[in-house]
LUMLUMTOR-438706 format. One record per residue (C-alpha): x, y, z. Coordinates in pm, whole numbers, always signed. Each point is the difference from the previous one (the first is absolute). Example, Ala and Ser with C-alpha at 12.3 -4.5 7.8 and 13.67 -1.06 7.14 Angstrom:
2
<pt east="+1230" north="-450" up="+780"/>
<pt east="+137" north="+344" up="-66"/>
//
This chain:
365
<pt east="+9538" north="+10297" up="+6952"/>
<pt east="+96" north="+337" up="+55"/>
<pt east="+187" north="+164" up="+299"/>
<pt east="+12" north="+415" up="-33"/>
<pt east="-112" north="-81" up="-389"/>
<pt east="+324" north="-208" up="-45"/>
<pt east="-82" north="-396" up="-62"/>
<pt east="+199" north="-224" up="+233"/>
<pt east="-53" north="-408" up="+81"/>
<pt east="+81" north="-72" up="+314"/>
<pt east="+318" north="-226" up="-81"/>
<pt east="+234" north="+35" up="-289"/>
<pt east="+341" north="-71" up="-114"/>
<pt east="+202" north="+260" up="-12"/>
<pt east="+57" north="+183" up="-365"/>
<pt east="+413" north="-21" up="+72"/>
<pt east="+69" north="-280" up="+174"/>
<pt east="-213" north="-354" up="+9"/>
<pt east="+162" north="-87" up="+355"/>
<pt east="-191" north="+247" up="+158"/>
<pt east="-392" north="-29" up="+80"/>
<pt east="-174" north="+310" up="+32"/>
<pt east="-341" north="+27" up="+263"/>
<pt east="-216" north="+271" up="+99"/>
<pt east="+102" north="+76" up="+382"/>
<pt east="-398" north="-58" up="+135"/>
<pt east="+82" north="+67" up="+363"/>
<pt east="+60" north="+380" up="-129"/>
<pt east="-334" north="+50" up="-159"/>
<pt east="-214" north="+234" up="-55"/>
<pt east="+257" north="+225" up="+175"/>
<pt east="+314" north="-34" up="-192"/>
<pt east="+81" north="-197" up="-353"/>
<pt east="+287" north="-246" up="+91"/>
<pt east="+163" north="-234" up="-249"/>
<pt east="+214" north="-289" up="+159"/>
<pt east="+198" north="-189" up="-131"/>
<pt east="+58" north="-414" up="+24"/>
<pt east="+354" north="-156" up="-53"/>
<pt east="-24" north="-330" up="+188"/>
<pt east="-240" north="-231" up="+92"/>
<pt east="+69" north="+143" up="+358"/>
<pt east="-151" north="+313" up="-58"/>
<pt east="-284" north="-186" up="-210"/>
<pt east="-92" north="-138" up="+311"/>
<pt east="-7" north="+271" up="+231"/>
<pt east="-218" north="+206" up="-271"/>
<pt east="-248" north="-302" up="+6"/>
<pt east="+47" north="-59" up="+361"/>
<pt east="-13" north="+384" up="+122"/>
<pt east="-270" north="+80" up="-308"/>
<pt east="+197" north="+244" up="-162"/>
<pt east="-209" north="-188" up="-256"/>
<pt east="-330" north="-128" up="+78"/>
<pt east="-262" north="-152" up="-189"/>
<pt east="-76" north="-378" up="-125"/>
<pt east="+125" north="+51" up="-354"/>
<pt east="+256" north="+230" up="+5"/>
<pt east="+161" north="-219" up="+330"/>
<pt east="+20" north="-279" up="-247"/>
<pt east="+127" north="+174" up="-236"/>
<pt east="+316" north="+141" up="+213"/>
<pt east="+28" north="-328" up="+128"/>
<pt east="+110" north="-117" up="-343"/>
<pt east="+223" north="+271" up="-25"/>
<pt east="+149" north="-104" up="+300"/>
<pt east="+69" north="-345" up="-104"/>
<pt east="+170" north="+162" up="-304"/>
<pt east="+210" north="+195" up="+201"/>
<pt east="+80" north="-294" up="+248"/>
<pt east="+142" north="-155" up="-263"/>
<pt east="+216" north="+245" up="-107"/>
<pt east="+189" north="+3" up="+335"/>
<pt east="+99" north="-381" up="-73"/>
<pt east="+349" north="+6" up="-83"/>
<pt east="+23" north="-368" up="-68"/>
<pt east="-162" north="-303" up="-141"/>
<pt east="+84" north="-215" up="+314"/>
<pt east="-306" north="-138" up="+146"/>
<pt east="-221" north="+255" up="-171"/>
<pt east="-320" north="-212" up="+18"/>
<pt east="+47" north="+28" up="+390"/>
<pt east="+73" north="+371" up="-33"/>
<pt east="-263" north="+42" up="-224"/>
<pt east="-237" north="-190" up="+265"/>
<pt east="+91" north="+265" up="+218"/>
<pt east="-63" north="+277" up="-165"/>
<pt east="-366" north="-95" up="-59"/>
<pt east="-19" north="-134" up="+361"/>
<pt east="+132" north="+349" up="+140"/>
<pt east="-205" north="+227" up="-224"/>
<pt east="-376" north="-157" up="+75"/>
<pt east="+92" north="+24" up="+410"/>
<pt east="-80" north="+390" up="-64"/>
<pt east="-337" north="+0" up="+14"/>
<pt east="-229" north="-299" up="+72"/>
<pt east="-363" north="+91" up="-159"/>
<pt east="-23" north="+121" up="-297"/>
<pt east="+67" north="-274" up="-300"/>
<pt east="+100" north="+146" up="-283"/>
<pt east="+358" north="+46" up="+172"/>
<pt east="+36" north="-376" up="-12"/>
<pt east="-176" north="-35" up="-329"/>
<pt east="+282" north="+225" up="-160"/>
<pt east="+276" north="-153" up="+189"/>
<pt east="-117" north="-384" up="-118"/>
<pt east="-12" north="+102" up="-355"/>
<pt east="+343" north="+188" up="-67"/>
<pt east="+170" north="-290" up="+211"/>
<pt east="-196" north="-244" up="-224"/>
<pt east="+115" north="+159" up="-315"/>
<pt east="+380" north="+36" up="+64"/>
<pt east="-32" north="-391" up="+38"/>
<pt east="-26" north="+25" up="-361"/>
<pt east="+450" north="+35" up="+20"/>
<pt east="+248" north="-98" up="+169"/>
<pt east="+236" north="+310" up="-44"/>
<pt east="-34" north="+229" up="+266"/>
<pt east="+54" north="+308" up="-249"/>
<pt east="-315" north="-167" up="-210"/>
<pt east="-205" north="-12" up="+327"/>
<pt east="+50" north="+387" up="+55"/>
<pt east="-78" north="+104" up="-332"/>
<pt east="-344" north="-193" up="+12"/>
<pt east="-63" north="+140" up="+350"/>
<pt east="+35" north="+317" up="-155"/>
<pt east="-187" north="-45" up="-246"/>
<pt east="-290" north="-221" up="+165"/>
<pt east="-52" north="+300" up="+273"/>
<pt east="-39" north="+253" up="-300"/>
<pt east="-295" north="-246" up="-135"/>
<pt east="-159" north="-39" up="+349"/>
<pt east="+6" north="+377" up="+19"/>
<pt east="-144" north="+72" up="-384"/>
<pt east="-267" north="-270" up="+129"/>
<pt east="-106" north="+88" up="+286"/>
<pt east="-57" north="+368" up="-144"/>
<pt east="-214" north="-123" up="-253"/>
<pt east="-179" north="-236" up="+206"/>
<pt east="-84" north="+314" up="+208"/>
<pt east="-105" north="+132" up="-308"/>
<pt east="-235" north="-300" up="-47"/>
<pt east="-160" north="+74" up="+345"/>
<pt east="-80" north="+350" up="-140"/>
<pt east="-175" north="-116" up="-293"/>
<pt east="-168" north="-306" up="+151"/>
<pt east="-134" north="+205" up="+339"/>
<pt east="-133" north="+330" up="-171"/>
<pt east="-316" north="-164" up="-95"/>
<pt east="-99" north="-23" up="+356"/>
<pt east="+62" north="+370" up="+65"/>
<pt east="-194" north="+64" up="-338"/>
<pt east="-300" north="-207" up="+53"/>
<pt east="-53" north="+195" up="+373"/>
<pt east="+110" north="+364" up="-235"/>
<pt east="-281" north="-105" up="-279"/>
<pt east="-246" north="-113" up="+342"/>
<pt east="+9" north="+379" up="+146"/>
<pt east="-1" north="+138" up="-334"/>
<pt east="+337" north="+139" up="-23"/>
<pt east="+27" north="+139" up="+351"/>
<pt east="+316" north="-62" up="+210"/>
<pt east="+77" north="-327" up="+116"/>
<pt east="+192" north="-67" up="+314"/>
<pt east="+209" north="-277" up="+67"/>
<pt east="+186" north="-64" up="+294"/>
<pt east="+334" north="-156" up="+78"/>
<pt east="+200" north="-128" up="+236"/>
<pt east="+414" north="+42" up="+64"/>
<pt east="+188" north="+66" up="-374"/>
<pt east="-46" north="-241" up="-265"/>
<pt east="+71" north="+251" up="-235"/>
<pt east="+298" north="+58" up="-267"/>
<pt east="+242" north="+17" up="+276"/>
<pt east="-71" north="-320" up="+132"/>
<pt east="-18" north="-99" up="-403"/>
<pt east="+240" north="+127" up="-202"/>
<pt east="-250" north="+168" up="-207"/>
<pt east="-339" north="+23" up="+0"/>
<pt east="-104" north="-148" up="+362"/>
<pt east="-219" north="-267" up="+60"/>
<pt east="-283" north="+106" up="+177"/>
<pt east="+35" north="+360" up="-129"/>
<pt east="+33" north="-125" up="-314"/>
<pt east="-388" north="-8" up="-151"/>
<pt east="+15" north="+307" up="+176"/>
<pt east="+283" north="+166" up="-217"/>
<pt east="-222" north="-132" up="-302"/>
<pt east="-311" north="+157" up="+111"/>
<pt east="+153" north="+327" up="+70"/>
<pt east="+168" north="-26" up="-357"/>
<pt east="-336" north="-96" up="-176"/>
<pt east="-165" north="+342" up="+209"/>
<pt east="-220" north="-196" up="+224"/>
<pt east="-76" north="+185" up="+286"/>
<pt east="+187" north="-195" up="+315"/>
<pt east="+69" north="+126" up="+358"/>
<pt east="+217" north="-237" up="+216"/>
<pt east="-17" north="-53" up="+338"/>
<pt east="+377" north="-16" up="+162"/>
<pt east="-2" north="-205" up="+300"/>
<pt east="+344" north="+134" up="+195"/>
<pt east="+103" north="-387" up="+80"/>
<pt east="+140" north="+15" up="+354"/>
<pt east="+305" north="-51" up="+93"/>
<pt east="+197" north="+93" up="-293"/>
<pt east="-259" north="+238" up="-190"/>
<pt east="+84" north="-119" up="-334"/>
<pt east="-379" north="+72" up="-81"/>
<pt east="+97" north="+357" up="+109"/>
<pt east="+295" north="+57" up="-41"/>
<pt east="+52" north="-222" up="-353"/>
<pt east="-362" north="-55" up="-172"/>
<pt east="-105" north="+367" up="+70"/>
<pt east="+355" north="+146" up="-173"/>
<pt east="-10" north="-235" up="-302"/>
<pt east="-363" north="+109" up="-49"/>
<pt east="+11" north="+388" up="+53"/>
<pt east="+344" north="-64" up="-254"/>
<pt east="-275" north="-153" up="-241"/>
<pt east="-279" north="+263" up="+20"/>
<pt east="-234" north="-254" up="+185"/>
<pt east="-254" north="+151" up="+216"/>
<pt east="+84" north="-177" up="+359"/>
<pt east="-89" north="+51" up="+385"/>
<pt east="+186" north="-156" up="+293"/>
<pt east="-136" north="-138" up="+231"/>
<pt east="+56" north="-112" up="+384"/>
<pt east="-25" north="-411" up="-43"/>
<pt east="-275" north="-54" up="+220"/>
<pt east="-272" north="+244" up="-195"/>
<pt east="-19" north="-261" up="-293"/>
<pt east="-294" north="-194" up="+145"/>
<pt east="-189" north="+377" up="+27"/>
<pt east="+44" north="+97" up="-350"/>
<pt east="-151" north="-334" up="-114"/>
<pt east="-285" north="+44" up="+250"/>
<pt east="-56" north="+339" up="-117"/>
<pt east="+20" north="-145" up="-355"/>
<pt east="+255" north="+205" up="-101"/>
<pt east="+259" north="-371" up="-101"/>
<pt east="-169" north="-74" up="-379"/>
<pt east="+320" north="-314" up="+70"/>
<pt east="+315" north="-82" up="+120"/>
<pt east="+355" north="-113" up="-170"/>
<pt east="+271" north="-52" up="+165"/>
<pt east="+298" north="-261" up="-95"/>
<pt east="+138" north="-305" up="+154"/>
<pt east="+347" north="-138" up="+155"/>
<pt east="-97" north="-328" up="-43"/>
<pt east="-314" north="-175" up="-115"/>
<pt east="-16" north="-377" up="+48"/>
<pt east="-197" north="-240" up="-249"/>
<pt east="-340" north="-16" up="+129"/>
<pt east="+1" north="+397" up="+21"/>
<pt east="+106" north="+127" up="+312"/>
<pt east="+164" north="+317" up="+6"/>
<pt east="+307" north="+92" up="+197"/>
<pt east="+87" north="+382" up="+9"/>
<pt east="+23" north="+303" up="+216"/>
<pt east="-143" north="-13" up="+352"/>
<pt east="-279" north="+122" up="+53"/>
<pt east="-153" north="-128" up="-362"/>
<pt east="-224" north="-244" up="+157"/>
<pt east="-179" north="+276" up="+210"/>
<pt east="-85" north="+150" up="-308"/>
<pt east="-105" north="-293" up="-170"/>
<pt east="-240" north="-69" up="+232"/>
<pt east="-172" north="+348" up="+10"/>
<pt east="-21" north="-52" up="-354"/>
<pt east="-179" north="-333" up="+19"/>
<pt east="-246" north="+155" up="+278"/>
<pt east="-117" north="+270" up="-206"/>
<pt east="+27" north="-186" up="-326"/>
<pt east="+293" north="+184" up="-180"/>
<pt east="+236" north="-184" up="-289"/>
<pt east="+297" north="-76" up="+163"/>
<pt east="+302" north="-76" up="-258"/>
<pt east="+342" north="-92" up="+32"/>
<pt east="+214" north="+83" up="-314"/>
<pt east="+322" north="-217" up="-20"/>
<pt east="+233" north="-161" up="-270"/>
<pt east="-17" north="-366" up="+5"/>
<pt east="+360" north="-5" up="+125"/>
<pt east="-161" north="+90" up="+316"/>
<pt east="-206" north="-324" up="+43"/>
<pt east="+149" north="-274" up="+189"/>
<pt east="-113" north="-290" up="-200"/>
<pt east="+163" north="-209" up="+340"/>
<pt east="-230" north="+127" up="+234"/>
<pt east="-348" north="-112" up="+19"/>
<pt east="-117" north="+169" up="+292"/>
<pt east="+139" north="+376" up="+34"/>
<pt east="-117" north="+11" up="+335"/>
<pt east="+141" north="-221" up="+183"/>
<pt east="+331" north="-70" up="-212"/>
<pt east="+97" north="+334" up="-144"/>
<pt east="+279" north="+114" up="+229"/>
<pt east="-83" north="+316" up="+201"/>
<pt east="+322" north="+285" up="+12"/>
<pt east="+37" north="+166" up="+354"/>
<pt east="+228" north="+290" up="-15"/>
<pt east="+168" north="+246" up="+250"/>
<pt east="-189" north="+131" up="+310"/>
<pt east="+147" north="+343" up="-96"/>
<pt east="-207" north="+28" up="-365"/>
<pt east="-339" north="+16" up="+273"/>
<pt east="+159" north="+170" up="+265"/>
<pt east="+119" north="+305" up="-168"/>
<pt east="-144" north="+187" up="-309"/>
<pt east="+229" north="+139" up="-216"/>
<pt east="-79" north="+351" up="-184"/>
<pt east="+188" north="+297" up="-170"/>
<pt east="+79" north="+295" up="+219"/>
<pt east="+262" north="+269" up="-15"/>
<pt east="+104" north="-150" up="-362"/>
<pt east="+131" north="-331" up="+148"/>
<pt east="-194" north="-373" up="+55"/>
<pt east="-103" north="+29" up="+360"/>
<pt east="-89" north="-266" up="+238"/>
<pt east="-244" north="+30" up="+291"/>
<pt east="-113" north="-244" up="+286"/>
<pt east="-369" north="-24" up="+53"/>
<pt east="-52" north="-263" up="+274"/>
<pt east="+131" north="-95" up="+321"/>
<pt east="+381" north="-45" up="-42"/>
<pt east="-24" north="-347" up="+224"/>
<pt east="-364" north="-109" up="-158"/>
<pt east="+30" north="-332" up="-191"/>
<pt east="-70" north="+4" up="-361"/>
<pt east="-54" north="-289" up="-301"/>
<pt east="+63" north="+91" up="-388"/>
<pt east="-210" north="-190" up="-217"/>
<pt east="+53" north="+124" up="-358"/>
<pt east="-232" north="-243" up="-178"/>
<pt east="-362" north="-138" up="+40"/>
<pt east="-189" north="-258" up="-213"/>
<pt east="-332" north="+97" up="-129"/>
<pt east="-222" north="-376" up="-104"/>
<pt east="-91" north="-22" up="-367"/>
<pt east="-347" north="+45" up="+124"/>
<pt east="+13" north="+387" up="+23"/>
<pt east="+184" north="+18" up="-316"/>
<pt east="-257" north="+83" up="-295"/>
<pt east="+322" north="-70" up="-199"/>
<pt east="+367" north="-4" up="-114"/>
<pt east="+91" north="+236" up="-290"/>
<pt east="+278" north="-140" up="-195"/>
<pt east="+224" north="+29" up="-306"/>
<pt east="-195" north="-301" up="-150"/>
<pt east="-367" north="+116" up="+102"/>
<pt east="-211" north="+57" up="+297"/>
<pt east="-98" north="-297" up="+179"/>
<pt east="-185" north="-126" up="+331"/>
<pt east="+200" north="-47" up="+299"/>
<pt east="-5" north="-354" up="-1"/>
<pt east="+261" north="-341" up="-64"/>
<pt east="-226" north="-77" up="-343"/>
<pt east="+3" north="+345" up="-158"/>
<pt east="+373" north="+119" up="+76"/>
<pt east="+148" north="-328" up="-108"/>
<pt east="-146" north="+67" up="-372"/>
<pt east="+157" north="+310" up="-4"/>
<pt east="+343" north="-182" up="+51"/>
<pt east="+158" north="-19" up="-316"/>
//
């Protein structure tokens, strides 16, 4: 997707030197364009951890990057299963919810099994990370295809005039690669000149619907409105929601859907004033070991700070200002679980299905 008309992914290898792992900075945006770069599996982690990068897909992806890298600061062969271990072990303690970090970790460590010589095992790290990448962008692609007949069906409905959709946090192209997930049939639409306005929900604390969906949008030409998180339920009152998409973290098998706080909420306005809800997601996102999202899937709690302090651009520097009670208690829940029985359905790479443990497993290939 395009950043100032330039195309970037979010994560690359850089052009001169395959050591080096090259991210878009995401704490920066919109305010400043920041490209970091990743030389160890130490600094993998604290861009995972500290969500330099953010996003189900593209975490997994750095993650296998990060493996690769681990493995290039081995400088023996002695117990290298163990170190190995470790690697894998140290990587997935960096954030707890979303799935697709583990997916990608559990399939470049099950592919280097494939040799025994440790330079063997970096080369198809390397190389498995750069297919997980090229993957997941065109399973995002997928989405796109799969999920614009929903937005067309409601476009043909009000005979051509503007359908909104509304969204919740970013599950766009820089939480994807390319593409997005939930922004995805949206990118479609706009390309195939259906009218389509999108409601931005800002996504307290960290305003990555703000701050991240509303700059990759305007980049894009989308028409787009922010909005405060809590006016959601209005606009589908007022009937001014025609459906929601947003993404997921982590989606377990019967079709419960992990993903930004404060999803749920709008899940269930959707339900009470009978607006599709749809969650757009790779199937790399599905945790085929969980059978009941809501009481299994992990929940993340993060630093008091990211609720007691909002953090803005003033005087041409990031700014940080308190706006609580210094001494007033606070909890961080990044996640909630929305039940399958809000979801109208999952848009996939492989088709759109119903939010339940009969339809998702056929999509499993």
């Amino acid at each position: 997707m395009k950043i100032n008309n330039n195309y970037y992914h979010t994560i690359w290898v850089d052009k001169t030197d395959s050591k080096k792992i090259q991210i878009i900075d995401q704490r920066s945006l919109p305010f400043e364009f920041k490209i970091k770069d990743l030389r160890t599996i130490k600094e993998t982690y604290i861009a995972i951890k500290d969500m330099w990068v953010r996003g189900a897909p593209l975490i997994g992806v750095t993650a296998a990057y990060g493996i690769y890298l681990g493995l290039l600061s081995i400088e023996n062969s002695k117990n290298l299963d163990q170190k190995i271990k470790e690697l894998g072990e140290y990587l997935e303690s960096s954030r707890p919810t979303a799935i697709n970090l583990k997916y990608a970790i559990d399939l470049v460590l099950g592919k280097i099994q494939s040799s025994d010589s440790l330079e063997e095992k970096i080369n198809i790290a390397f190389d498995t990370a750069n297919q997980l990448k090229a993957t997941e962008i065109e399973n995002c692609r997928l989405i796109g295809v799969n999920g614009f007949p929903l937005i067309e069906k409601i476009s043909k409905a009000k005979k051509g005039a503007v359908v909104n959709i509304l969204t919740h946090c970013n599950a766009g192209w820089l939480a994807c690669i390319d593409h997005g997930t939930a922004t995805a049939p949206i990118y479609f639409a706009h390309e195939k000149g259906v009218k389509i306005h999108v409601w931005v929900d800002e996504t307290r604390p960290r305003n990555q619907g703000a701050r991240l969906t509303a700059f990759e949008l305007e980049q894009q030409g989308v028409p787009h409105t922010v909005i405060a998180d809590n006016t959601g339920g209005l606009l589908m009152q007022k009937g001014m929601v025609d459906l929601v998409i947003v993404g997921s973290d982590r989606t377990s098998v019967n079709g419960d859907v992990a993903n930004k706080i404060g999803t749920y909420l709008k899940a269930l306005a959707a339900h009470d004033n009978s607006i599709p809800f749809y969650v757009a997601l790779p199937l790399s996102t599905i945790d085929w070991d969980t059978d009941d999202g809501i009481n299994e899937i992990p929940i993340e709690q993060r630093d008091e700070n990211e609720v007691k302090y909002v953090e803005g651009w003033h005087n041409d520097q990031m700014t940080k200002v308190r706006i609580m009670p210094e001494k007033s208690p606070v909890v961080n829940y990044a996640f909630d679980v929305t039940p399958a029985k809000y979801v109208t359905a999952l848009i996939t790479e492989n088709g759109v299905c119903k939010a339940n443990k009969t339809n998702i497993e056929r999509l499993k290939i």
